[in-house]
C-alpha positions as CSV (number, residue, x, y, z in Angstrom):
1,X,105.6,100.4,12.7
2,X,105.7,103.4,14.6
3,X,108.4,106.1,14.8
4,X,111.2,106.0,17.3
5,X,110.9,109.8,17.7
6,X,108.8,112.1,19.6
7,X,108.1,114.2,16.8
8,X,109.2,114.8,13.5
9,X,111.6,111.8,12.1
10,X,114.4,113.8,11.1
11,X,114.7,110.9,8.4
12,X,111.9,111.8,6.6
13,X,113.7,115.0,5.2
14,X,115.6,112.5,2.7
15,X,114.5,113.8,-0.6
16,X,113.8,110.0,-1.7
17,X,111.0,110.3,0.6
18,X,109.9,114.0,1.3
19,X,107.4,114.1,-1.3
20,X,105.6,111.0,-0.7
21,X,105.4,112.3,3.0
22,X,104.3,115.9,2.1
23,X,101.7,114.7,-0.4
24,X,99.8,111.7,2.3
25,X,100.6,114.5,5.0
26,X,98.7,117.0,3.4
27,X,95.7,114.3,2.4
28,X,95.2,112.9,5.8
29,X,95.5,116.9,7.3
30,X,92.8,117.9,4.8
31,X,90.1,114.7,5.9
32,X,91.3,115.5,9.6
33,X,89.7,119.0,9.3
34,X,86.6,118.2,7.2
35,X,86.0,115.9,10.1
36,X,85.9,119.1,12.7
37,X,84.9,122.1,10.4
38,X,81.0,123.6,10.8
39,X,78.7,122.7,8.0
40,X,78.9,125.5,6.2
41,X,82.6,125.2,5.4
42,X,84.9,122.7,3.8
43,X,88.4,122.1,3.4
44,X,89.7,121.4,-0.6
45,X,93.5,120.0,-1.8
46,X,95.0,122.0,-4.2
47,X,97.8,122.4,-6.5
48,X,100.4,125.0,-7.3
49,X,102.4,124.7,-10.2
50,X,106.0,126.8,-10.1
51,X,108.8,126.2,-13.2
52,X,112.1,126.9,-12.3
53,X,114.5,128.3,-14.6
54,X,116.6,126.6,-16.5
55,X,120.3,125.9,-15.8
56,X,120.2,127.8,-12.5
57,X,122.7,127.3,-10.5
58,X,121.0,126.2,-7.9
59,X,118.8,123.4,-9.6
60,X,119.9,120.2,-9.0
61,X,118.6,118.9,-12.1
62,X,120.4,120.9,-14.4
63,X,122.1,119.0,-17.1
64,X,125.9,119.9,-17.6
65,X,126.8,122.0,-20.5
66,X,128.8,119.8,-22.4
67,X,130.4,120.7,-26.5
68,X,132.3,118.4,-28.3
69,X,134.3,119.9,-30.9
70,X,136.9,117.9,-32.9
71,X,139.3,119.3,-35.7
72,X,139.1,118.9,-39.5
73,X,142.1,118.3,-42.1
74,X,145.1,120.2,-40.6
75,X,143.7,120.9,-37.0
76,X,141.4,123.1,-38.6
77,X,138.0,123.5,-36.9
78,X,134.9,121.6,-38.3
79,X,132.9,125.0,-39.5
80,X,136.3,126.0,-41.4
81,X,136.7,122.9,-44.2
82,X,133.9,121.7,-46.6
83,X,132.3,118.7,-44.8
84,X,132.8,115.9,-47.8
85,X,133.6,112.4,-48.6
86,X,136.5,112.2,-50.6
87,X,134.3,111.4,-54.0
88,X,133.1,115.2,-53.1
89,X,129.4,113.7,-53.7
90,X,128.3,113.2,-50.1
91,X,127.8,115.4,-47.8
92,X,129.7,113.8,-44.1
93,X,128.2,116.0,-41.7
94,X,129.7,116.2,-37.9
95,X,127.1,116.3,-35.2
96,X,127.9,119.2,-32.5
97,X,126.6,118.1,-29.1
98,X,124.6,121.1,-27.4
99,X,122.6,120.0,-24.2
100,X,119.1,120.2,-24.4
101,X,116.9,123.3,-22.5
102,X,114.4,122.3,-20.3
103,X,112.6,123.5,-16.7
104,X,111.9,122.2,-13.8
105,X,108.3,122.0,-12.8
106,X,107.8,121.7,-9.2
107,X,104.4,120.2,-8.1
108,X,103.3,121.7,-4.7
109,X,99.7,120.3,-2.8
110,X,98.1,122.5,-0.4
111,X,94.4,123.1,1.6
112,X,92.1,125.6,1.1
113,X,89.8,126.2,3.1
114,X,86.2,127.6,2.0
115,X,82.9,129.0,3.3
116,X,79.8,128.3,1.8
117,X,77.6,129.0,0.0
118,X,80.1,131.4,-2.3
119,X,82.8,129.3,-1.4
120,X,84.8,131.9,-0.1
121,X,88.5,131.8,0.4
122,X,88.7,131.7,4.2
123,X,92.2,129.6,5.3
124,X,95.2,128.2,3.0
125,X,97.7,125.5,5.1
126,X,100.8,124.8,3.4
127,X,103.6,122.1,4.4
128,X,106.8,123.5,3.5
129,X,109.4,121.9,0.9
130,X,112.9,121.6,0.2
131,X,112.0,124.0,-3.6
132,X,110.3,126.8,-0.8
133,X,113.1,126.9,1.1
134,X,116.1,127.8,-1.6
135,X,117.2,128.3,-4.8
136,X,114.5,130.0,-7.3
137,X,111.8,128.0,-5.9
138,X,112.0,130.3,-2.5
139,X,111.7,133.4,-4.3
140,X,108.9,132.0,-6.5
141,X,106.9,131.0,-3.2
142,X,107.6,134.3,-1.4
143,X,106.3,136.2,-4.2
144,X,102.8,133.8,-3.8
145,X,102.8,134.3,0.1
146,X,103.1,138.0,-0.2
147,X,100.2,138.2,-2.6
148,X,98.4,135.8,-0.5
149,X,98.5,138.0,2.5
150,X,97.7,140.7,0.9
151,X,93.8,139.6,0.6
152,X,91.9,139.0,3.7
153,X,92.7,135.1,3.7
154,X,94.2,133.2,6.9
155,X,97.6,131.7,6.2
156,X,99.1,128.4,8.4
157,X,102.7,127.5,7.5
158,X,104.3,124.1,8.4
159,X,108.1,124.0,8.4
160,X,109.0,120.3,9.0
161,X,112.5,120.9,7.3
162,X,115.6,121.3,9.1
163,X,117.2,122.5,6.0
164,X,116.9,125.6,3.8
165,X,115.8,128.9,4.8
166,X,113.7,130.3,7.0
167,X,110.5,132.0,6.6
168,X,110.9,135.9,6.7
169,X,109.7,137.6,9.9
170,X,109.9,140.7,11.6
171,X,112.1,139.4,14.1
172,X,114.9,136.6,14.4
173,X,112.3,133.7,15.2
174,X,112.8,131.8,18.3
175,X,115.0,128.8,19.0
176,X,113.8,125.7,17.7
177,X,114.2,123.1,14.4
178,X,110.8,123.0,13.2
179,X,107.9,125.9,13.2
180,X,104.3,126.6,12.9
181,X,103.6,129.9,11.4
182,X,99.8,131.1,12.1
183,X,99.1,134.8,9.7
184,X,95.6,135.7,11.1
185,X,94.0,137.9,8.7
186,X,92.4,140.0,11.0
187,X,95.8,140.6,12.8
188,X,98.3,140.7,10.6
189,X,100.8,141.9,10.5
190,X,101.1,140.2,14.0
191,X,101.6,136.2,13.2
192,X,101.7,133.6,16.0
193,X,104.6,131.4,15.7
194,X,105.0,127.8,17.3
195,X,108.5,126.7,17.4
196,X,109.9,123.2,18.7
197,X,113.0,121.1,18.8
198,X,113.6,117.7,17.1
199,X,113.5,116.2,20.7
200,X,110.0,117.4,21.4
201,X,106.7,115.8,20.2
202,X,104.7,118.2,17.5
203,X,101.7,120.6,19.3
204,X,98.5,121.1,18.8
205,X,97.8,124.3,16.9
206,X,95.0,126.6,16.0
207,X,93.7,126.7,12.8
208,X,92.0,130.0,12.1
209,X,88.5,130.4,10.2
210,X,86.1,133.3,9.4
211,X,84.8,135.1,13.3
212,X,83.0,134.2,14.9
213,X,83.7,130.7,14.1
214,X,85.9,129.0,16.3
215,X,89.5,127.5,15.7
216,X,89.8,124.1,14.6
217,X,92.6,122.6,16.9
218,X,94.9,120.1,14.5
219,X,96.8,117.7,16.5
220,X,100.3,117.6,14.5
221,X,101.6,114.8,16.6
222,X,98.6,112.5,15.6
223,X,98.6,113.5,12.1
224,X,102.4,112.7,11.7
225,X,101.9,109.3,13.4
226,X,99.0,108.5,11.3
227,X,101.4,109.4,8.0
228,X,104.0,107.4,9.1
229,X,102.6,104.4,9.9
230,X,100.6,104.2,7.2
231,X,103.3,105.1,4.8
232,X,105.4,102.1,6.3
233,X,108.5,104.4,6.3
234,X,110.6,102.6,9.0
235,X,111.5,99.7,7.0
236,X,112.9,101.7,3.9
237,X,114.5,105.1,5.9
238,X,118.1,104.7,5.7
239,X,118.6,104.9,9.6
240,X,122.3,103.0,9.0
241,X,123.4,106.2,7.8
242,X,123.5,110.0,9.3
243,X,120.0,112.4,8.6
244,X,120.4,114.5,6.0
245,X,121.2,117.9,6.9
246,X,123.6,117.8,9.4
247,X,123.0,117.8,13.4
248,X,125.1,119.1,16.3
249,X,126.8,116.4,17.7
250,X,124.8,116.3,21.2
251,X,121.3,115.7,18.6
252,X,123.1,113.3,16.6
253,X,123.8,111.0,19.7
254,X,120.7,111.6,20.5
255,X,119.3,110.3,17.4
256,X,121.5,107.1,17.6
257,X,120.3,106.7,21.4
258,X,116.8,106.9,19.4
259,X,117.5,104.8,16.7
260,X,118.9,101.6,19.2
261,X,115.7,101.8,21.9
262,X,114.0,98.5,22.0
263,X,111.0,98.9,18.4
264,X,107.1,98.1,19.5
265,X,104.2,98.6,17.5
C-alpha cells in the first residue's frame, strides 16, 4: 500500500520502525545508484560502529542504579556483623545487588562511493538517525563528519527526522522539517542545502562524483515510495495515535486530513 503523504511519513520516525526503514532505505539508495553511475565507479554499503557510554544520561537504555541494603542483628549494617548461621559453621552470605555495566553499540549503514581501479574514496551518503541527532551519539558522529571533510571526499546528508538536532552550519538553515545537505569537496566550505516541509513531496538531488564526471540525480520521492511499499509499513504504523515528535497544530490537522483521504494502491 502506498503512503498517504507527499513525502516523508512522519510515522516512520517511531523508533519501532526507524531502523528497519533506514537500513532498506539505504539498500535500495545504494542499487539505485549502481544502476546510473559510469563504469568505472561503484557504490559500496558500509558500516560504522559507535559505543555509547555507559549510564549517560542521555541513553535510553541505561539500566537504573538500584542497591539493596538490609540490616544485620540490631539494625546494624550487613558489612558490620559476622555473616554466620547460628552453629557458627556456615558461612550465610547476603547478596548486594549492584547493576550490571554495559554500552550501547549503535549500528549505523552508509554508501560509499568508489572510483576504480584504486578504488578511491570519491562520495559517502549518510541517512541520519535518531543516535546522530542527540545525546553522545551526536557528538560521536560530528567528530566522524569533521574528519570526513577534512579529506577530499564528497559528503550527502539526509535528515528525514523531525526530531533531534540539527546539522551544524554556518548559518541558521532555512525553514523547513526535513534537509538534504550536499558538502562538495571541491567547494567546501560552501555546502548546498535542500530543505522541505512535511507537506511537500521529497526532490530530486545531485549526487556529486569525481570532475568531470557528471552528477548522479537520486530521486528521493521514488526511493521513499519504493521503501515503503515494499516494507508494507501502512498496515503496522500506529496512525490511531499522534507522530512522534510533536507537530504544530495546523500540521497535525493536516496529518489527520491525510490520514482519513479515501487509500488506493
Amino acid at each position: 500500500m502506498k503512503s498517504l503523504f507527499p513525502g516523508v511519513d512522519p510515522y516512520l520516525e517511531d523508533p519501532a520502525f526507524w531502523l528497519d526503514f533506514h537500513t532498506a532505505f539505504i539498500t535500495y539508495c545504494r542499487d539505485y545508484i549502481n544502476e546510473r553511475l559510469p563504469e568505472h565507479y561503484e557504490a559500496r554499503l558500509d558500516e560504522r560502529l559507535s559505543v555509547l557510554e555507559p549510564f549517560s544520561e542521555k541513553s535510553s537504555h541505561a539500566i537504573p542504579d538500584v542497591t539493596l541494603l538490609r540490616g544485620g542483628p540490631s539494625g546494624q549494617p550487613l558489612g558490620a556483623w559476622p555473616a554466620l548461621a547460628a552453629g557458627g559453621s556456615t558461612a550465610m552470605l547476603e547478596p548486594v545487588a549492584i547493576p550490571l555495566v554495559f554500552e550501547d553499540e549503535v549500528h549505523e549503514t552508509y554508501i560509499r562511493i568508489l572510483r576504480r581501479p584504486d578504488r578511491e574514496l570519491v562520495t559517502v551518503i549518510e541517512l541520519l538517525s535518531p543516535s546522530n541527532k542527540s545525546g553522545d551519539g551526536r557528538g560521536l558522529y560530528l567528530s566522524k563528519r569533521n574528519a570526513l571533510i577534512g579529506h577530499d571526499v564528497n559528503l550527502v546528508e539526509l535528515d528525514l527526522l523531525r526530531p533531534g538536532q540539527r546539522l551544524p552550519l554556518g548559518r541558521s538553515l532555512p525553514a523547513g522539517d526535513y534537509f538534504a545537505l550536499v558538502a562538495r569537496a571541491d567547494r567546501r566550505p560552501q555546502c548546498d542545502v535542500y530543505a522541505w516541509t512535511l507537506r511537500h513531496p521529497l526532490p530530486t538531488i545531485p549526487i556529486p562524483l569525481r570532475a568531470p564526471d557528471a552528477d548522479i540525480p537520486l530521486n528521493m520521492a521514488e526511493l521513499v515510495a519504493i521503501t515503503f511499499e515494499r516494507g508494507r509499513y501502512a498496515r503496522a504504523l500506529k496512525y490511531s495515535e499522534n507522530p512522534v515528535g510533536g507537530l504544530a497544530d495546523e500540521d497535525l490537522a493536516w496529518v489527520r486530513d491525510q490520514l482519513s483521504a479515501p487509500r488506493t494502491g
